[in-house]
N, C-alpha and C positions, 0 to 999 in steps of 0.2 A: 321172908317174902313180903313186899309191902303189898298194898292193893292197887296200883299203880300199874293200866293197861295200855302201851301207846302205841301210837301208830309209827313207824318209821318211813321217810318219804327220798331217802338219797337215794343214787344208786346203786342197784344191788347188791353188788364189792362191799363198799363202806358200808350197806345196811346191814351185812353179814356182822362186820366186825365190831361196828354200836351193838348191836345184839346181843353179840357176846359179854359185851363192856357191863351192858344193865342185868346180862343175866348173873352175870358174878355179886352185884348189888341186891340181886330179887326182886329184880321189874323184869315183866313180862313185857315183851314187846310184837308184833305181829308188824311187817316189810310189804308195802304197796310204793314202788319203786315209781316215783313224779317226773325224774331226771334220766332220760338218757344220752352221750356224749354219742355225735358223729363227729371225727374230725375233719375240717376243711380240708380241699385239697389244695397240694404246697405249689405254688406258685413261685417265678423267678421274683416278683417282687418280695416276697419272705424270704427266699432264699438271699436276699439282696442285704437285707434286714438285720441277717444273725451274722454276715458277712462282715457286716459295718458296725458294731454292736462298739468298740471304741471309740465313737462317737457321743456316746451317753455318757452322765454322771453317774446313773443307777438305772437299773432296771428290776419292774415290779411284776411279782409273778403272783396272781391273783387265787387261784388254785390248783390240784392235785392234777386234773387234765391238762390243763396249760403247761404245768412243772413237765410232766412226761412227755408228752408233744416237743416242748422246746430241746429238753435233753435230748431224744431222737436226732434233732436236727444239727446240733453243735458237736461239734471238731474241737480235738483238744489245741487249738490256735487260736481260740478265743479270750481276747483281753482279759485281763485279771480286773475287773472293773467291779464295784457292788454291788449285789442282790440281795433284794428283800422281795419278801413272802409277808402276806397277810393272817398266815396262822403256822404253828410247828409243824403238821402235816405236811403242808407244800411244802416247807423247808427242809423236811428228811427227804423226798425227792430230789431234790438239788444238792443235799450236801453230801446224798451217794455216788453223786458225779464229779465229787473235788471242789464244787462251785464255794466262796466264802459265802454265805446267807445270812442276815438277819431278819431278825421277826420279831412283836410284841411280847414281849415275856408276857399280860396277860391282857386277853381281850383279841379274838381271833377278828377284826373287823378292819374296814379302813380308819375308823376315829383311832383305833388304839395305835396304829401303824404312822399314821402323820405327827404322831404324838413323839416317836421316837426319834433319839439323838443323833445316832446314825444318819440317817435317814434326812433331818433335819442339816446336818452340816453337809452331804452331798451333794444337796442342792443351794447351798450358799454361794456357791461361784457366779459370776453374774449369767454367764452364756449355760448355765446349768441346761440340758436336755436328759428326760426319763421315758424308758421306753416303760409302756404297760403290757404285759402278754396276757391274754385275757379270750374268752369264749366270746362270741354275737352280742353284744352290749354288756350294760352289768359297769357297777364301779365307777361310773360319773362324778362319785362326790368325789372321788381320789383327784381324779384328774382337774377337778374344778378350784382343788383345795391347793393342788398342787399348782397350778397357774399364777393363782392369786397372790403364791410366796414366789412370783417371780418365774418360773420353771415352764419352759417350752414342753410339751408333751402327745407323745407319739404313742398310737396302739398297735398292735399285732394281734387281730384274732384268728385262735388257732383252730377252735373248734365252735357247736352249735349245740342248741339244748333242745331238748326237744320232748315230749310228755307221750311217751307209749300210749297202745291204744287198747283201751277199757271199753267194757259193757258199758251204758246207760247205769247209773245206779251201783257202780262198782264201789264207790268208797265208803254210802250210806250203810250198805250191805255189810261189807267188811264190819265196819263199827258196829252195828248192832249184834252180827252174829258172835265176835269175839269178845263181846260189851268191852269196849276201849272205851278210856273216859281220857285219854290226852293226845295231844295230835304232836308232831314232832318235822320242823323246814328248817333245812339247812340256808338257804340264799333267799332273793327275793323270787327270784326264778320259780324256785319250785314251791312259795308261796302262790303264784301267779296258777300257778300247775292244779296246787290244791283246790283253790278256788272254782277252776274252767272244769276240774271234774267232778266237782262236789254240782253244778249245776243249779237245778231245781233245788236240790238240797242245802245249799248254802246255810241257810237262816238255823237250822236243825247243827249244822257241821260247826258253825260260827259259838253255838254256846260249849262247848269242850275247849278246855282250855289248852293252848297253843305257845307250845315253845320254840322260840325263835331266834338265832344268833347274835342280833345287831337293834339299837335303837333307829335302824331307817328300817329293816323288817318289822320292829316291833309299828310303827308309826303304819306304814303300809296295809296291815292286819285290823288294825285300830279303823283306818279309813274305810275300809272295808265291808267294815261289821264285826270282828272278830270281838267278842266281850272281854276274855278273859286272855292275853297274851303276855306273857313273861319272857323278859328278856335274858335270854342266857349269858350275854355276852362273851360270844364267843359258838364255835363249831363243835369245839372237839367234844370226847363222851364224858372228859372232867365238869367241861360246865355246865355240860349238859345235866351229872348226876347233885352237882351243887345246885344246880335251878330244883328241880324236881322233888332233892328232899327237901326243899325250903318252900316250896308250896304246897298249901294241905289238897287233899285226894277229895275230889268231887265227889257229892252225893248224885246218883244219877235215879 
């Protein structure tokens, strides 16, 4: 058992299952759930969307909500065309559907994702078009990165994020009474999440250190105030447990 107490901030499905991940390593972890999904509702223009999906070179499917939203919606008549996913997760969602998916072997982020070959030659065609399937904002650099190799680029959002609603003083609370000494964001989302509930507390929240998926999370936290944030590179509970034993355990 290390001495390593964190907070975990995804929603409560996946906080179940990181839970599990560190409890088999001997971190204790304690679930205050920042993220929860409503899905839009499906419009003829979406429906329009998945219709015409052989129109694109590739289509990026950004996360786990998204992955399962879009499979709902698709017919086995849909083009055989390329999907990529920005971590393994969303891509076992898709690839229990028959979809062909690729992903970063490592680095669950958009940098590590533009990086790839695949993904890179799809969009070598000059009239290349990529759709993105994605939740209410979120993943701009993708799209901005992807433009500027050329690439026309279209969104589909499927669903919305949204931050449950807590007591005043809920997160402060938690941390002291369970003495957690590290905080745990999956996206920037539920960065944004942490912070609007942390409140008044912020400054107090801001010194525990904070692990974070991506160098635009990690950059974001940083602006913010956050002192201490490590960049996991990546989502899943692998980088997660590679971050965490490579940073030493706060003295509180």
């Amino acid at each position: 058992m290390t001495e390593w107490r964190v907070l975990l901030t995804r929603p409560a499905e996946e906080s179940r299952a990181l839970a599990a991940s560190l409890a088999d390593a001997g971190i204790f972890s304690s679930s205050l759930p920042l993220l929860d999904i409503e899905p839009l509702p499906v419009t003829p223009e979406q429906q329009a969307v998945f219709h015409d999906l052989g129109r694109y070179c590739a289509v990026i499917v950004v996360s786990k909500p998204a992955a399962r939203l879009a499979v709902a919606q698709l017919d086995r008549t849909w083009p055989q065309l390329p999907w990529f996913s920005v971590g393994a997760a969303t891509a076992q969602v898709l690839a229990a559907q028959g979809l062909n998916v690729k992903y970063p072997p490592t680095g669950d982020d958009s940098e590590a994702l533009l990086q790839l070959p695949a993904l890179r030659e799809a969009i070598a065609r000059p009239d290349a078009r990529v759709l993105i399937l994605r939740g209410e904002g979120g993943r701009e650099l993708l799209a901005e990165r992807l433009r500027e190799q050329g690439a026309s680029v279209d969104y589909l959002e499927l669903y919305r994020r949204f931050l449950p609603a807590y007591k005043a003083g809920a997160l402060i609370q938690r941390i002291q009474l369970e003495r957690l000494n590290g905080l745990v964001v999956s996206s920037g989302q539920g960065f944004l999440h942490l912070q609007a509930l942390a409140g008044a507390d912020w400054p107090q929240v801001a010194q525990l250190p904070l692990f974070v998926p991506s160098p635009r999370v990690q950059e974001m936290a940083r602006v913010a105030g956050a002192e201490k944030v490590v960049d996991c590179r990546g989502a899943s509970a692998a980088a997660l447990l590679v971050a965490i034993r490579s940073y030493p355990v706060p003295t509180l």
